[in-house]
C-alpha positions as CSV (number, residue, x, y, z in Angstrom):
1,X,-14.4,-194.5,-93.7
2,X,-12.2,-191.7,-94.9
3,X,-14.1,-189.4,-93.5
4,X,-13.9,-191.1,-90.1
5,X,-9.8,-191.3,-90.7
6,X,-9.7,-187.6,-90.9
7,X,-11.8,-187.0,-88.3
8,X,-9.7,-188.9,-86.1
9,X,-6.5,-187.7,-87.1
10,X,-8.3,-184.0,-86.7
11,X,-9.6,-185.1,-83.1
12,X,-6.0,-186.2,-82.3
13,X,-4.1,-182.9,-83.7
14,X,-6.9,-180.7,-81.8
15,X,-5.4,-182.7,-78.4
16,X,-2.4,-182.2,-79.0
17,X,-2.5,-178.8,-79.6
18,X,-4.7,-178.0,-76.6
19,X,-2.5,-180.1,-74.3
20,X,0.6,-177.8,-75.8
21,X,-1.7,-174.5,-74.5
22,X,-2.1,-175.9,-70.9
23,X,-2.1,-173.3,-68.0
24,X,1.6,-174.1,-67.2
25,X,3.1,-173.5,-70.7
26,X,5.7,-170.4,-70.2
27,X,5.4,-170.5,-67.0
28,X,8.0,-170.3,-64.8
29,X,8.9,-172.9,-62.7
30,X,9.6,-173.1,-58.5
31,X,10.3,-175.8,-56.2
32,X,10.8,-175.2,-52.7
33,X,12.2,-177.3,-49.9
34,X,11.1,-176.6,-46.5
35,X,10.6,-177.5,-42.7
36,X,8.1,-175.1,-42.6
37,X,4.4,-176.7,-41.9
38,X,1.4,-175.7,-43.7
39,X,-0.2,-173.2,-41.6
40,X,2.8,-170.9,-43.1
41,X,4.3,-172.9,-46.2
42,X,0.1,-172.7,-47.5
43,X,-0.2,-169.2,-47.3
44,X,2.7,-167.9,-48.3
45,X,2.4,-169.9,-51.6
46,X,-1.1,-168.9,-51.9
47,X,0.2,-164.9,-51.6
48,X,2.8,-165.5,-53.8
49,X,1.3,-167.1,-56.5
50,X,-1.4,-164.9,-56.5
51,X,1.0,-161.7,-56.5
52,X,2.9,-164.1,-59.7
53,X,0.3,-166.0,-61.2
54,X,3.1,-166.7,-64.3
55,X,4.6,-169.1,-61.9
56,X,4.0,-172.3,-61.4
57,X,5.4,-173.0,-57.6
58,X,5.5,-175.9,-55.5
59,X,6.8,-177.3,-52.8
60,X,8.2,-179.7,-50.4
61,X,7.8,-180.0,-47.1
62,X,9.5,-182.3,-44.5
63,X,12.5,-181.8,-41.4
64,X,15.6,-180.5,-41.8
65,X,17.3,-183.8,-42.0
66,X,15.4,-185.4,-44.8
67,X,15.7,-182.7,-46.6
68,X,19.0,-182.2,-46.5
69,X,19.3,-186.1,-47.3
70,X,17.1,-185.9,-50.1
71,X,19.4,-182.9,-51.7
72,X,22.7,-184.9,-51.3
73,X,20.8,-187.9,-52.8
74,X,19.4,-185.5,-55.9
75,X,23.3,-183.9,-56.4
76,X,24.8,-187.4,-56.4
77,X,22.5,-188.2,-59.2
78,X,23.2,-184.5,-60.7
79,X,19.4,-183.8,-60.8
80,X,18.5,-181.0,-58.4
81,X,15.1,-180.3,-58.5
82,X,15.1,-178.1,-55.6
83,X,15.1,-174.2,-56.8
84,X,15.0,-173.0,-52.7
85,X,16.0,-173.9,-49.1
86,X,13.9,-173.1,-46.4
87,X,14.6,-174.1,-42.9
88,X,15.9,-173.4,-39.1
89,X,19.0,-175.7,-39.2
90,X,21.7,-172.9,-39.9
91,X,24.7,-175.4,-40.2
92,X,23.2,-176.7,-43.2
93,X,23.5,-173.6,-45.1
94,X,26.7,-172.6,-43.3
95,X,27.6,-175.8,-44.5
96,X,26.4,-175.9,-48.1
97,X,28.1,-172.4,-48.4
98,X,31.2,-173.7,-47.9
99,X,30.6,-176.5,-50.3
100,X,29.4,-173.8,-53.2
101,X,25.9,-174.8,-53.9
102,X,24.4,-171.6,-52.8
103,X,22.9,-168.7,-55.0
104,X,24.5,-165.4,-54.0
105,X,22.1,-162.9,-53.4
106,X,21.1,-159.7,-52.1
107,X,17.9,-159.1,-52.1
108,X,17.0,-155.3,-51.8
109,X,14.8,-156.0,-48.9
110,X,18.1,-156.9,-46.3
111,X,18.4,-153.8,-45.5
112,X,15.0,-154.2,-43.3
113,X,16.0,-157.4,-41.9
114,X,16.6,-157.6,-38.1
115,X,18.5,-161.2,-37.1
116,X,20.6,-162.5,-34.7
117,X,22.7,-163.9,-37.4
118,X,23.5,-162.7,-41.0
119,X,25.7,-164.0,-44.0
120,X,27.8,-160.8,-45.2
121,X,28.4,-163.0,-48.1
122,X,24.7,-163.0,-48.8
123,X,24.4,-166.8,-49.2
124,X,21.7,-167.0,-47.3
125,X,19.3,-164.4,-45.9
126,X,16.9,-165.1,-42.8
127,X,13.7,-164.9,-43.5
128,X,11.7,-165.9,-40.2
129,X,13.0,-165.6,-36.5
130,X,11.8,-168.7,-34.8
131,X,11.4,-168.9,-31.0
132,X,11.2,-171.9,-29.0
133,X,9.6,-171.6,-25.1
134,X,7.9,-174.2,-22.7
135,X,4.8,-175.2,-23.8
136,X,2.3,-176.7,-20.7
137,X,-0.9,-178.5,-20.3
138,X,-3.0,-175.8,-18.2
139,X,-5.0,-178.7,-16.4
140,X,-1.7,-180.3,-15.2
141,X,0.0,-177.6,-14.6
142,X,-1.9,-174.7,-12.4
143,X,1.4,-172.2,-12.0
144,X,3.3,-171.4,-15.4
145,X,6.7,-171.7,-15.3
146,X,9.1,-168.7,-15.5
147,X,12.4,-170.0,-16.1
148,X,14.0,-172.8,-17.2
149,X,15.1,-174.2,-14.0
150,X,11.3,-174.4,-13.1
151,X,11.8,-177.9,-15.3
152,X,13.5,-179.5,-12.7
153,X,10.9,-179.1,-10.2
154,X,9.0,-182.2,-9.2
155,X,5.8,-181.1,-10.7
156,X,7.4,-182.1,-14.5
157,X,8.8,-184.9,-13.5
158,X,8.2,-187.5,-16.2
159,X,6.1,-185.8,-18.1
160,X,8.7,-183.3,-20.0
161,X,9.5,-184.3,-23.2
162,X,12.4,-182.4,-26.3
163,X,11.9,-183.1,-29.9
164,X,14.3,-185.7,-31.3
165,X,17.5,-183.9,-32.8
166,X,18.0,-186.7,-35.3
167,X,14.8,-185.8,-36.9
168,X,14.1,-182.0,-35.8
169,X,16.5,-179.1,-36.9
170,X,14.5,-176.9,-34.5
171,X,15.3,-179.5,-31.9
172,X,18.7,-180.4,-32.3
173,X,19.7,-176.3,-32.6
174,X,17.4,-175.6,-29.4
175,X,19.6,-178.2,-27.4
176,X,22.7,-176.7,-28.6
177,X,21.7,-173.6,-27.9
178,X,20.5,-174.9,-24.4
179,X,23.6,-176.8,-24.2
180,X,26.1,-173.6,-24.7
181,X,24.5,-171.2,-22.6
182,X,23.3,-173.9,-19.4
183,X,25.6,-176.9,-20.0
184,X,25.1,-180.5,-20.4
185,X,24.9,-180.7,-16.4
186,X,21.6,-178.6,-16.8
187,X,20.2,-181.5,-19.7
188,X,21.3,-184.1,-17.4
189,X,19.2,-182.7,-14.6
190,X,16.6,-182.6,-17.4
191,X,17.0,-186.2,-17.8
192,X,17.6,-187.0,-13.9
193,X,13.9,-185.3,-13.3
194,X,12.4,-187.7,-15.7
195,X,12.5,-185.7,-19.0
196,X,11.8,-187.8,-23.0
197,X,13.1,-187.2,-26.1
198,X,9.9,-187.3,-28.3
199,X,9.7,-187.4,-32.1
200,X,9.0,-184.3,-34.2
201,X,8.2,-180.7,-33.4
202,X,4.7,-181.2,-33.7
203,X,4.6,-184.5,-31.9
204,X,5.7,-183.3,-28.8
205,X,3.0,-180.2,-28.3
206,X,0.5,-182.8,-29.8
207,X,1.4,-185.0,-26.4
208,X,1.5,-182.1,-24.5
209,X,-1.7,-181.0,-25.6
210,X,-3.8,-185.0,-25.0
211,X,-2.2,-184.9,-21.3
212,X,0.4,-187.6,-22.3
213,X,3.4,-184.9,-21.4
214,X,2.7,-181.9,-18.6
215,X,5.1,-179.7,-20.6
216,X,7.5,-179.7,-23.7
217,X,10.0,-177.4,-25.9
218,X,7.3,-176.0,-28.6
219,X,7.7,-173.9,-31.3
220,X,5.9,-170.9,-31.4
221,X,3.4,-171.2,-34.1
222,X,2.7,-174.9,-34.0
223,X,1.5,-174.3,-30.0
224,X,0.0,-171.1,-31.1
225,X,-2.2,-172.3,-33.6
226,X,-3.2,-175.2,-31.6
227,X,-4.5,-173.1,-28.7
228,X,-5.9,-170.6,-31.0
229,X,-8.4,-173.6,-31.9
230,X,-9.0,-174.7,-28.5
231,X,-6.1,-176.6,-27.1
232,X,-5.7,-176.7,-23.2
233,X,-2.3,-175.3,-23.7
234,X,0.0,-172.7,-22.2
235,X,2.8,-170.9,-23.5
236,X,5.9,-168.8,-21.7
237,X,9.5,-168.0,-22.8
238,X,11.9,-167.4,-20.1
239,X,14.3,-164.4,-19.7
240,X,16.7,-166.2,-21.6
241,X,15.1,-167.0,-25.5
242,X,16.0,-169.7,-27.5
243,X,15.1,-167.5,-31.3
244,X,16.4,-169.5,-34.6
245,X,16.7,-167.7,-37.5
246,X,15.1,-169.5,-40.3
247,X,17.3,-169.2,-43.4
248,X,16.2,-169.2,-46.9
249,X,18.3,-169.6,-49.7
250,X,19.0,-170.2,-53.5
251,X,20.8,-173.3,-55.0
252,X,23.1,-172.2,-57.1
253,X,22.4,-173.9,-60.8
254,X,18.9,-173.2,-60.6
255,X,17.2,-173.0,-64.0
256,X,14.9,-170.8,-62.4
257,X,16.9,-168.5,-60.6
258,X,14.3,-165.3,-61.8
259,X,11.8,-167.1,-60.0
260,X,13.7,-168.3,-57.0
261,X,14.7,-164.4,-56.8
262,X,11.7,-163.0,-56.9
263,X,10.1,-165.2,-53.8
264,X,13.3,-164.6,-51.1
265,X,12.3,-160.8,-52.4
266,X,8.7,-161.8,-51.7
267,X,9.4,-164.0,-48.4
268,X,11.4,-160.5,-46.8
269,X,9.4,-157.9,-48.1
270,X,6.4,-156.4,-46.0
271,X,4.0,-158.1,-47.6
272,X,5.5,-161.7,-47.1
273,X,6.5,-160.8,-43.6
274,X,2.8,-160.2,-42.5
275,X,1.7,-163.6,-43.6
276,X,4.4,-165.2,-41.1
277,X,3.9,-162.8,-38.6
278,X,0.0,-163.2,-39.2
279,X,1.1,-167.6,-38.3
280,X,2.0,-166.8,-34.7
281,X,5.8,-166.2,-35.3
282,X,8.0,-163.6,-35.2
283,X,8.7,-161.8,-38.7
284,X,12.2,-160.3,-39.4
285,X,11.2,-157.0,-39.9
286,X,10.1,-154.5,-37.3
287,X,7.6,-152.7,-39.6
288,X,5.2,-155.6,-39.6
289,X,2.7,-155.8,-36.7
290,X,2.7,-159.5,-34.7
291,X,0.2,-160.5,-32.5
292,X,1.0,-159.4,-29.1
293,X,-1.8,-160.7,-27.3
294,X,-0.6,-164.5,-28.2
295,X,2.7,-163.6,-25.9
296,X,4.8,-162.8,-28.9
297,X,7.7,-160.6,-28.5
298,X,9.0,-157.9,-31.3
299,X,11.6,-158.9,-33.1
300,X,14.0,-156.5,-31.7
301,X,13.8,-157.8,-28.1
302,X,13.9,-161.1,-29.3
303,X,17.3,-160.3,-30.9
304,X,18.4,-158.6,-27.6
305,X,17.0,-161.5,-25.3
306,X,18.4,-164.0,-27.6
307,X,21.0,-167.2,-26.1
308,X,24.0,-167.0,-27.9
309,X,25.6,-169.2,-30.2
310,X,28.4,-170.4,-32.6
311,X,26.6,-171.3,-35.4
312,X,30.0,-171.8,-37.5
313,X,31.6,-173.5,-34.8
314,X,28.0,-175.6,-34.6
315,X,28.4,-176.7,-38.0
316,X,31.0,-179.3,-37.1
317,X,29.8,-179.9,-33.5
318,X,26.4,-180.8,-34.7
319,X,26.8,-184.9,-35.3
320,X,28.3,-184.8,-31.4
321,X,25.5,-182.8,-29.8
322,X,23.0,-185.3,-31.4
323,X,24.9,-188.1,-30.4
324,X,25.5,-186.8,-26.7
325,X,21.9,-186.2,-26.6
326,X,20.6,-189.0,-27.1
327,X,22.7,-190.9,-25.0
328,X,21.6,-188.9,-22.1
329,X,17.8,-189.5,-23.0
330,X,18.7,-193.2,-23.4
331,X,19.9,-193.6,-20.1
């Protein structure tokens, strides 16, 4: 009987021991929040992890909103478990650099950045340019549209459908951006010609793509993707581009701030630049080939063809451009 005590108490020690040695001891740790989806988000963590194998990284991904939700409800409580933001709503981090919860930090690889917008405080750094254009069904519609007053024509009536702003970052700073170069005459035309406010990003090109919707607002590399596989889809930007830098940025606290350094260096640099480039959308650096043949721009021209915009000003206008919005789709 003693001898089976000991054993025991050996077999227990030996477990504890061996679960003290797990894979993850000394590692460091990495939490990302994102609106990125996981045709990017996967292989970027993938790359990185393999490139930092000491890390242990993880993430979370969801829109802009419940993100920034789920932060206010993790500082209320004082437990932030988020290390790094990662969206396209620039308010946000205009906004949570005013409150002081942002990391400063230049990474050495800004210099290489190309952006429509840029914190010289270095608060946050963009690390994707996103571009928005009209995404068709090519069996409803036969000639592709070349500008945006090509939406009000009576072949997309009722069947033209926006992401919901409420839900979307990419949506709700698309129809600003719409909004402050066109007017809110031009989205009440929209609405007068029978256009929807649909739900998420992805929602949208997915009804675009089963017929449901002739045409939508679709983001480059969820459309991309999708007619990559197959998809009966088409996909134009007119003269006048709606590009959204996607910020990324560092919460200040962070116990892991050596970590959370080391991926905004990996997520500009060359190498991290080619895996978004390499997920239909456009990278911030010129040096990284992008696929051309999908009717992607270079980065550059983007910049150059780009709709103007506020984003400080934006910041406070935000709540009302959602609001007016939606009443005009509700009408």
């Amino acid at each position: 009987m003693k001898r089976l005590y000991s054993f025991m108490l050996f077999l227990c020690f030996w477990v504890l021991v061996s679960c003290g040695n797990s894979s993850s001891e000394g590692k460091e740790q990495l939490m990302v929040y994102t609106s990125m989806k996981e045709v990017i988000i996967g292989k970027i963590r993938d790359e990185f992890t393999a490139k930092y194998p000491d890390i242990e990284f993880d993430y979370y991904s969801a829109g802009a909103g419940k993100l920034m939700a789920k932060i206010a409800a993790e500082r209320e409580s004082g437990q932030l478990s988020v290390d790094v933001l990662w969206t396209s709503e620039i308010p946000d981090f205009y906004s949570l650099k005013e409150e002081g919860v942002l990391e400063t930090y230049a990474s050495s690889e800004l210099p290489n950045v190309v952006s429509p917008v840029e914190d010289p405080d270095n608060a946050f750094s963009p690390a994707r340019l996103g571009t928005l254009g009209i995404v068709y069904n090519t069996t409803k519609i036969k000639n592709p549209p070349t500008s945006w007053e090509d939406l009000l024509k009576p072949e997309y009536k009722n069947g033209f459908a926006i992401a919901n702003p409420a839900l979307s970052g990419t949506a709700m700073v698309s129809i600003a951006l719409i909004e402050k170069n066109m007017g809110w005459d031009y989205i009440n035309k929209l609405k007068e010609n029978g256009a929807k406010m649909g739900q998420g990003s992805g929602q949208v090109v997915d009804d675009t793509a089963s017929g449901d919707l002739v045409a939508s607002l679709g983001v480059d590399y969820i459309v991309l993707d999708k007619i990559a596989k197959g998809a009966t889809l088409g996909f134009v930007y007119p003269k006048e581009m709606i590009v959204i830098p996607s910020p990324v940025a560092i919460m200040k606290g962070t116990k892991n701030l050596e970590a959370a350094k080391k991926f905004v260096d990996f997520l500009l640099s060359a190498e991290g630049q080619k895996i978004i480039a390499s997920s239909y959308t456009l990278p911030v650096r010129e040096d990284v080939d992008i696929d051309e043949k999908s009717g992607l721009v270079h980065p550059k021209e983007a910049v150059e063809r780009a709709m103007k915009i506020d984003y400080i000003a934006l910041k406070s206008e935000k709540e009302s451009i959602i609001n007016q919005f939606t009443e005009i789709m509700n009408k």
